[in-house]
N, C-alpha and C positions, 0 to 999 in steps of 0.2 A: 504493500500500500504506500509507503513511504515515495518507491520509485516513482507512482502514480500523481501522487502528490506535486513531485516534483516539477513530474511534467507538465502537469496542469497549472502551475505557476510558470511555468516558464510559457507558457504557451498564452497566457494573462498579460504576462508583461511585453512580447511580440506586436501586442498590439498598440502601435505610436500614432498619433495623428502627424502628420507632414513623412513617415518612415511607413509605409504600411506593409505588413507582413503579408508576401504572396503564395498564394496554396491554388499548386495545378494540383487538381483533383483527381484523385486514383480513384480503381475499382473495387482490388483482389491486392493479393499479398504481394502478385509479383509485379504489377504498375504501383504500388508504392515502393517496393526495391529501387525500382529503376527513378522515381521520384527523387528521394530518398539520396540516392547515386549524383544525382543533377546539383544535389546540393542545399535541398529543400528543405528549412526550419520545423516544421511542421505535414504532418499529410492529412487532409479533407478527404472525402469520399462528398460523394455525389450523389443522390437516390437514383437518377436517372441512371447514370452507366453502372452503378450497380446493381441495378433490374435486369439491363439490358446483357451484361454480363454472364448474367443469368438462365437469360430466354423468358423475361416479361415485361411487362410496360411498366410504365411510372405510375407512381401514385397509391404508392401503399401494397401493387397487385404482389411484389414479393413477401414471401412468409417473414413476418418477424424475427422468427427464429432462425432463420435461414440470413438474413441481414444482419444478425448481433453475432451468428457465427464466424459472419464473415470480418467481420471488425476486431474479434478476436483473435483472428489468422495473421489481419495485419498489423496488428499490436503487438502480436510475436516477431513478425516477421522482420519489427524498425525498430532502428532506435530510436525515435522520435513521437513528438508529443501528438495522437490523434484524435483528429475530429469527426463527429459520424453527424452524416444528414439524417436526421430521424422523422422531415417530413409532418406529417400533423401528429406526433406521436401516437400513431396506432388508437386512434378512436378518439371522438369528443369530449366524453366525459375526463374530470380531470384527475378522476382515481386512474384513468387507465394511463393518461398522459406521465401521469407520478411513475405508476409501474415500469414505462417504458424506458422513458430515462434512469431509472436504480438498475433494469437488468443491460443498460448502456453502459453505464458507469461499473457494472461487475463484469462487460465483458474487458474492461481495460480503456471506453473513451474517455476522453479529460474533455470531453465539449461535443458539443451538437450543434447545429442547425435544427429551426422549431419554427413553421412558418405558421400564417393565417387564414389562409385559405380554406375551405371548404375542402378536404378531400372525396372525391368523388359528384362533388356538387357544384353548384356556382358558388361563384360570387366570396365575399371574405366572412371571417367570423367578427360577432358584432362586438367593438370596444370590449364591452362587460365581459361578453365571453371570454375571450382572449385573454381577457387579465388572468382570469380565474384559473385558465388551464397555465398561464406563465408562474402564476404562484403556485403554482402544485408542483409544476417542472424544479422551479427553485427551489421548493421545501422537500423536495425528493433527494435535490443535489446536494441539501446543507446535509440534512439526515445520511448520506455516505460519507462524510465526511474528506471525501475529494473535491475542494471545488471547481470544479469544471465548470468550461463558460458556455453559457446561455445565449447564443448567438437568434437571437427574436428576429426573425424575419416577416416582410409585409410584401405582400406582392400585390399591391395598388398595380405599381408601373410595369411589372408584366403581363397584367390585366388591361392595360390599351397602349397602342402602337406609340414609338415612341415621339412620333411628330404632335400627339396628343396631351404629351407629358405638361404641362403648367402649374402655375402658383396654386390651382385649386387642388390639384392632385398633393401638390408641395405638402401645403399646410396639412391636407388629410394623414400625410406620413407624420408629418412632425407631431401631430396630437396621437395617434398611436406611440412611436417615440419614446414620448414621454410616459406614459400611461405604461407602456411596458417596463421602462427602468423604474421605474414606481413598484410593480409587480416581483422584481428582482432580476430584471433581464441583462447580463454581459455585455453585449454589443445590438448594432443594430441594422440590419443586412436589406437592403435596398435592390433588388436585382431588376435590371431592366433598365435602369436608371441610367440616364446616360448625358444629359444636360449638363455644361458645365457649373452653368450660373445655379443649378436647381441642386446640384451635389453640393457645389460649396455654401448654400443655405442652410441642408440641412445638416454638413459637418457644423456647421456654426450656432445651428438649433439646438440639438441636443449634447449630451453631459457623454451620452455613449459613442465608444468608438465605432465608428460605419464604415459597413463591408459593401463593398460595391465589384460586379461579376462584370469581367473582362470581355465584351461583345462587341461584334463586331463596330457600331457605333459608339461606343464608348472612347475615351482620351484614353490614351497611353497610361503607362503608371506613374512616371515620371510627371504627368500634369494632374494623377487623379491625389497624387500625395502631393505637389503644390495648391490643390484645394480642400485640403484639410482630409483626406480617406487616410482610413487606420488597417483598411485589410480590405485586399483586390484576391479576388477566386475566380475560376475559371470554368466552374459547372461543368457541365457536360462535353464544352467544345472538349480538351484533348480527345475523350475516347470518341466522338462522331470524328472527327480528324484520322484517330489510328484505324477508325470503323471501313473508311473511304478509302485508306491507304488501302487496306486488309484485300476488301472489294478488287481492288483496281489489278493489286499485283497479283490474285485469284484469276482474275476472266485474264488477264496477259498468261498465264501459266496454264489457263485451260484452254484456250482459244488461239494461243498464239498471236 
């Protein structure tokens, strides 16, 4: 536990505003190796390429237990401090959310991702809701006594195209934000976000360090840390990238 510990402070303090700590996102044990190998502080996983790793879709369709195993493989497999996407943790209610995150933190993560959306549904979870399942997340993580960070995610902005992104969407992020670091939330992960002027508001709005995911519209890193970001991720792009390589050099090796 000690070692655990460790990591999960170390993995705490990674996150700077103006330095932001960057996490290309693995799937399985041996794209964290090779992560790992590059040089990388830290390894994220992804829900998506680790469904798809798997042979199913995003969005919860993989078995729990089949994803906490897998987080366990790679937590052997590094030396480094990991983080698991745990997605809406495995059901609304916030006993189940609680449960998710304890059998997270036992299989070895120091953090997660914990977004708001609706799995399976439209649309986002209402304010109230959301607190409620953040404060169970939190009170699940104090009670392990590892604290691992709570990376609150809001997917406002991948919920409309980014030409759509404005002050109205803004402010909606910034009053979740807050309402989450209220709750007990680590950080606070904006994916889709891609504005300059609208990143560097709401690094400027809230108390929490903000993760903002590397797309193709997105600034460079170098300009997403001169607008105050604390952590740049890369979601899904590596593995649809290695997906396409895979593809390509398959039909040249079958088809000539």
């Amino acid at each position: 536990m000690t070692d655990q510990i460790e990591r999960a402070r170390t993995f705490h303090s990674l996150h700077v505003k103006g330095n932001p700590i960057v996490l290309y996102n693995a799937w399985d044990p041996g794209s964290a190796k090779i992560v790992e190998k590059a040089g990388a502080k830290a390894i994220a996983t992804g829900s998506w390429p680790v469904a798809a790793a798997f042979g199913y879709a995003d969005g919860e369709k993989i078995p729990r237990e089949l994803a906490l195993d897998n987080i366990k493989r790679i937590v052997a497999a590094v030396d480094l401090p990991v983080t698991m996407d745990l997605e809406g943790g495995y059901g609304v209610e916030p006993e189940v959310v609680a449960r998710t995150v304890t059998l997270a933190v036992q299989a070895g993560a120091i953090g997660f991702n914990f977004e708001d959306q609706i799995v399976g549904g439209t649309g986002l979870h209402d304010i109230a809701v959301q607190v409620k399942r953040i404060e169970a997340a939190a009170a699940a993580v104090k009670a392990s006594g590892i604290p691992a960070y709570l990376n609150a995610r809001t997917d406002i902005f991948l919920k409309a195209k980014p030409d759509a992104h404005d002050k109205g969407l803004l402010d909606q992020a910034i009053e979740r934000a807050k309402a989450y670091e209220k709750a007990g939330a680590s950080g606070f992960f904006a994916p889709g976000l891609g504005d300059e002027g609208l990143i560097e508001a709401l690094c400027k709005a809230t108390a929490l360090p903000v993760n903002i995911i590397a797309l193709a519209h997105v600034p460079p890193r170098q300009r997403l840390a001169e607008l105050g970001v604390s952590r740049v991720s890369h979601g899904p792009v590596p593995y649809r990238q290695m997906a396409e390589w895979l593809e390509a050099k398959a039909r040249l090796a079958i088809w000539g």
